[in-house]
Residue, then its C-alpha position, 0 to 999 in steps of 0.5 A: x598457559x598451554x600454547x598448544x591448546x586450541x583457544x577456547x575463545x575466539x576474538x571475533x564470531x564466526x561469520x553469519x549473514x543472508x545473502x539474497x541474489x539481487x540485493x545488494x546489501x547482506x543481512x548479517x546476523x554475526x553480531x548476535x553470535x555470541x548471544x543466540x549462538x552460532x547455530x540458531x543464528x545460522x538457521x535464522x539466516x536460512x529462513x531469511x534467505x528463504x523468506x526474503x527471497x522475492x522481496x523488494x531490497x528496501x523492504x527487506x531492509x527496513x524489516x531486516x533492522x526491526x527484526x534484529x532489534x527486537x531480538x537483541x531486545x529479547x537477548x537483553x531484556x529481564x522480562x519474564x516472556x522475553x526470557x522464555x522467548x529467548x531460551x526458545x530461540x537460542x536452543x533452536x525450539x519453536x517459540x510458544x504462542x502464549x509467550x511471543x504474544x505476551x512479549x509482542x503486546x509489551x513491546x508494543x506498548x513501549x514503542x507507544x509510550x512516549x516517555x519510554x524510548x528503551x526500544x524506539x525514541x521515535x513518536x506519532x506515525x513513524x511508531x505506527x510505521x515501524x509496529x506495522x513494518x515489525x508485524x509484516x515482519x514477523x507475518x512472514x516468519x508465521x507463514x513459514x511456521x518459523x514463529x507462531x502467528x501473533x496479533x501486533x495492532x497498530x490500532x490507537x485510542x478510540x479507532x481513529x488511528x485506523x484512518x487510512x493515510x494515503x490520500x485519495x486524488x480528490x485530496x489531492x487536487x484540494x491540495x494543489x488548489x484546484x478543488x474547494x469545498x463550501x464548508x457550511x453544506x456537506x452534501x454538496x461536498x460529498x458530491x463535488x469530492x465524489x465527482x473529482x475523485x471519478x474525473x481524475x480516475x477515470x482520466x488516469x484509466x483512459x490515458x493508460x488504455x491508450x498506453x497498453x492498446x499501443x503496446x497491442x498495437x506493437x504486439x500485432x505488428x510484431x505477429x504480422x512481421x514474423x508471420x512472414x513466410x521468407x524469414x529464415x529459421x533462427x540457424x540460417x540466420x546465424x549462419x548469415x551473420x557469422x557469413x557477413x562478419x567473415x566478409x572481406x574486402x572485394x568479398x564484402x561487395x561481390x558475393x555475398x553468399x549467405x549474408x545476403x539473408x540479411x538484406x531486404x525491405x524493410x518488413x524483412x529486416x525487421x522480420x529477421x531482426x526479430x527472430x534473431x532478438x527472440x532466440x538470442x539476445x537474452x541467452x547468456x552464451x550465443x553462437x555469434x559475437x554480441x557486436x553482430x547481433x547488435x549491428x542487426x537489430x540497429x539496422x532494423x530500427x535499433x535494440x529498444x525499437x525491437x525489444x518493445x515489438x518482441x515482448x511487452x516492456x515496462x510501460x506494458x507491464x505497468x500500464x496493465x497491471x495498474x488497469x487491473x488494480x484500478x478495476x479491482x481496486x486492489x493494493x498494487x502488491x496484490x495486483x502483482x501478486x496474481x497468479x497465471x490463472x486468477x479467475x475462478x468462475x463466472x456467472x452471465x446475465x443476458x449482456x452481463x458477464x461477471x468473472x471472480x477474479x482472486x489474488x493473495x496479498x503480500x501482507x495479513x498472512x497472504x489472506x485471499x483477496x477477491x473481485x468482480x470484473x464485469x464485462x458487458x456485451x449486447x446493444x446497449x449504450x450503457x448496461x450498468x448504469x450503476x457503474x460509478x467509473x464509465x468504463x463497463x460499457x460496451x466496447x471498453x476495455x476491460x481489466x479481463x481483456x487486459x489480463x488476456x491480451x498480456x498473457x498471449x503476449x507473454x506467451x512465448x517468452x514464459x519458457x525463457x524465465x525461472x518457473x516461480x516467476x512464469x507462474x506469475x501473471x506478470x513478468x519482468x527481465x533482469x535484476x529489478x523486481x517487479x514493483x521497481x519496474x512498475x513504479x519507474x515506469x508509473x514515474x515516468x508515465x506522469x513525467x510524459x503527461x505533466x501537460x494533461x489538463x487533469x493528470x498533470x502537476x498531479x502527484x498520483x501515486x499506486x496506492x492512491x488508487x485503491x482509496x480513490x477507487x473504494x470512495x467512488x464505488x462507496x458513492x452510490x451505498x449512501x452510508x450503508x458501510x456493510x455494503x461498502x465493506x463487501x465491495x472493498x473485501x474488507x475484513x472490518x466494517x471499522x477497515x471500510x470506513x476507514x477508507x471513505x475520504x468522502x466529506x460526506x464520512x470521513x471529512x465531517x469527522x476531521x472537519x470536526x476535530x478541526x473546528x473544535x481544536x481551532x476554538x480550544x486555539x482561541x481560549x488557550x490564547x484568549x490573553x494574546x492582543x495579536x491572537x487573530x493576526x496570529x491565526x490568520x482568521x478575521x476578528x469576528x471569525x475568533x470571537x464566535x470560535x472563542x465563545x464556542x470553545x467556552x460553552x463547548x466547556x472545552x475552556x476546562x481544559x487549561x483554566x476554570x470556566x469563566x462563564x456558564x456552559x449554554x444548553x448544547x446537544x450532550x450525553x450528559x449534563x457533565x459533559x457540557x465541562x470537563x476538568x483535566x482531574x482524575x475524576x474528569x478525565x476518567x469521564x472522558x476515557x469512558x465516554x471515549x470507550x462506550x462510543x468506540x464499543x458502538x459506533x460500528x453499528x451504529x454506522x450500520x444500523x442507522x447511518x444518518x443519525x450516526x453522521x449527524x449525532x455520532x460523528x460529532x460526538x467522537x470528533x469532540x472525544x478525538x480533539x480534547x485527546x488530541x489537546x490532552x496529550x500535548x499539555x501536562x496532563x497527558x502523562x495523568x491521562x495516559x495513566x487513567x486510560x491504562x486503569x479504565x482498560x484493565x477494569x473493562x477487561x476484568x469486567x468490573x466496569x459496565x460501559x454506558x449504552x449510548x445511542 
């Protein structure tokens, strides 16, 4: 061998990871090295510092780990559309769409399959989160042309899976305890639910008008000071306090020349230790030592005293942000992500005006997100009296006035921070993003307020608010979920109503799915002496839920019927039993698949039969699927799911009409 020689192979990859300013973790692509090569993995870190730049560190790490998963699957697999993908993204060439899209759709039917853990080995919602965490993902990389923009569905069978899982307040207090709903009357719980829902959001409103109206208060006060005449300009007043730091001994009680600049009333000082905060304390290099600065700002009260009267902190920002996203009704990503100047126009009604309000959302490709905000004038009492939250009405506060109100407040220091973030509506110092400000902040708020008759012991969340917010405003359409979807700016009909909670909707269908579960429960166990001791439910409870499982023929399911089905509401008279064969869970598929082809508009067209016939129906679907997937039947039905789809898709299957 020829020692001279360079070596031909190194015994480690040269080194190649994303450093992004404020995180703490790096994001090395190293170990890919000898797979893609180093300069494809070079320009993979390049876009992902530019990409991930003004991202949250924890998001960017959870998409980080999917992300190099599902390219060392792509390296490593004999697929034939991952093969390509691979020889794109090796020698640095823009990957096909027609080729991305067919290894996305494969990838993602493994991470379904839960007898295929080659990807993932997790199962239920954590799929779901990392299909959802993966599409964000790649979304960021189409945005950038990096990787063409592809369709990842985190969609399950049927559209049930499109339930939005946040829980709104009303839930909430269900949860706690301190809400019960009658469940024989779903008028009455609709009405209950709704009114919960507007009790606890608009308590959540007032108490942080009260929040962001001190922080106006302080933002006056701030403005009254530095409006005094006398204050010396910022060079006089550094000039004072290199003056009273050279004093010394009998100096320091006899003449004080310009240190006497310094002293004075109280409003003075403060005045002075104001101008002097605004100009130095966030300036890397300062003409005066940190200890004289510090030493007048504590004799005006002390630095956090001073920093909330000079430029609004993070009960401010939190306070107004989440005013304006429980007005919008937005995601709190998409609220902090508004730019300086989100109105578009305006249209005025006599007192009424009402301003387009836009905003980009972090997710769905930056999709534009629009809202109304409406602001009343005039005499009247109450101008919208359609308004579901109270907080239209003449002299309150709106999320317009509080858009205002903050940007003069940040008027003056805009100048001082980065211009990618000044253009922003919101601000916010030091190394914590903005989200991480707002959420401590939100903590801390509920942390303050554990004594309120309404709020507290409550665990409230930001993205509660937009749920809670779409029920309320989707009270008043009386079904109608076209028009509950244009008020929520959804892209779907079947996205709107996956945001109603109201029992009225949503908690008629799972109520549904849990009554029939309850009485698959019974027939399941019916040879179990202790069953109701076991269930927690009085005897005569079990024995009705028992003979309802029978007749609903859900007793097919596990064993042979042991009694005739009775006469019950059905699409069919087969439908009355079902037998888990081949042939009987292909009924269900197509039952399951002919509903889910209608059932959008249906919920349009006609609301009222679409709850009291529809919902029941598909609750029904929903819990034999549930109970099927949990026995030894699952693997049969998943593989009769999988034919029925790829006969609807090739058109040789016509699905039944259904009404």
């Amino acid at each position: 061998m020829n020692v001279d020689a360079p070596d031909a192979v190194r015994a480690f990859p040269p080194q190649c990871k994303a450093l992004i300013a404020r995180h703490k973790r790096t994001y090395p692509f190293t170990d890919l090295v000898p797979m893609y090569g180093y300069e494809a993995c070079r320009r993979l870190v390049g876009y992902w510092e530019k990409i991930y730049n003004d991202i949250n560190e924890e998001t960017t790490y959870n998409e980080f780990r999917l992300f190099k998963r599902m390219l060392r699957d792509i390296a490593l697999s004999a697929d034939d559309s991952a093969k390509s993908v691979f020889g794109a993204l090796s020698s640095c060439k823009l990957v096909p769409r027609p080729w991305l899209s067919d290894y996305v759709g494969r990838l993602r039917a493994r991470m379904l399959d839960p007898d295929d853990t080659t990807f993932t080995d997790a199962g239920g919602s954590s799929v779901i989160k990392y299909l959802e965490t993966l599409r964000n993902c790649l979304n960021r990389f189409a945005m950038l042309d990096v990787l063409p923009s592809v369709e990842l569905s985190t969609q399950g069978m049927y559209g049930d899976d499109t339930e939005v899982k946040t829980p709104c307040f009303a839930t909430l207090l269900i949860e706690a305890g301190r809400l019960k709903l009658d469940g024989d009357n779903d008028r009455e719980n609709a009405l209950k639910f709704h009114i919960a829902n507007r009790t606890v959001l608009e308590a959540l409103r007032s108490s942080l008008v009260e929040v962001f109206k001190s922080a106006q208060d302080r933002f006056e006060e701030r403005n009254r000071l530095l409006a005094n005449p006398n204050i010396p300009s910022p060079g006089m007043i550094v000039r004072a306090m290199r003056a009273r730091a050279a004093l010394r001994g009998a100096h320091a009680r006899g003449k004080r020349g310009l240190a006497d600049l310094l002293e004075g009333t109280e409003d003075y000082v403060r005045g002075v230790a104001l101008r002097a905060f605004i100009t130095l304390y966030h300036r890397r290099k300062i003409p005066v030592s940190r200890f004289s600065l510090n030493r007048l700002l504590q004799e005006a009260g002390g630095v956090e005293f001073i920093a909330k009267l000079a430029e609004p902190c993070g009960d401010t920002l939190m306070a107004a942000a989440t005013l304006v996203q429980i007005d919008t009704g937005w995601e709190a990503s998409t609220v902090l992500n508004m730019d300086l100047d989100p109105f578009v126009g305006e249209i005025k009604k006599n007192s009424i005006t009402v301003r387009a309000i836009v905003s980009k959302k972090n997710r769905a490709q930056g999709k534009l997100r629009n809202a109304a905000l409406v602001d009343a004038g005039g005499d009247e009492d109450n101008p919208d009296q359609d308004a579901k939250i109270l907080l239209k009405q003449k002299g309150a506060i709106t999320a317009y006035q509080v858009i205002l109100a903050y940007k003069s407040m940040t008027a003056d220091i805009r100048h001082q921070i980065a211009a990618r973030q000044s253009n922003k509506l919101w601000l916010t110092r030091g190394a914590r993003g903005l989200n991480r400000v707002v959420y401590d902040a939100f903590r801390c708020f509920l942390d303050r307020h554990q004594a309120h008759t309404i709020l507290g012991g409550l665990p409230l969340t930001r993205r509660s608010i937009k749920r809670t917010k779409y029920n309320v405003d989707a009270e008043s359409d009386v079904g109608n979920i076209g028009l509950t979807r244009a008020k929520g700016d959804h892209s779907s009909s079947k996205l709107a109503f996956a945001y109603l909670s109201a029992p009225a909707v949503r908690a008629i269908f799972k109520n549904k799915i849990r009554e029939y579960l309850q009485q698959m429960e019974a027939v399941v166990y019916a040879t179990v002496d202790d069953l109701a001791e076991k269930l927690k439910i009085p005897l005569a409870d079990l024995n009705r839920r028992k003979l309802l499982g029978i007749d609903n023929g859900l007793a097919a399911l596990l064993a042979e019927p042991r009694t005739k089905s009775s006469s019950l509401q059905a699409i069919t008279a087969k439908a009355q039993t079902l037998k888990p064969d081949n042939a009987g869970l292909r009924s269900l598929v197509i039952a399951g698949f002919g509903i889910d082809a209608r059932w959008e508009e249906m919920s349009t067209k006609n609301p009222h039969r679409f709850l009291r016939v529809w919902v029941p129906w598909m609750a029904l679907i929903q819990a034999m699927v549930q109970k099927i997937m949990i026995t030894r039947h699952r693997a049969k039905f998943r593989r009769v799911f999988d034919e029925v789809r790829k006969e609807i898709d090739a058109g040789a299957l016509a699905l039944p009409i259904i009404w």
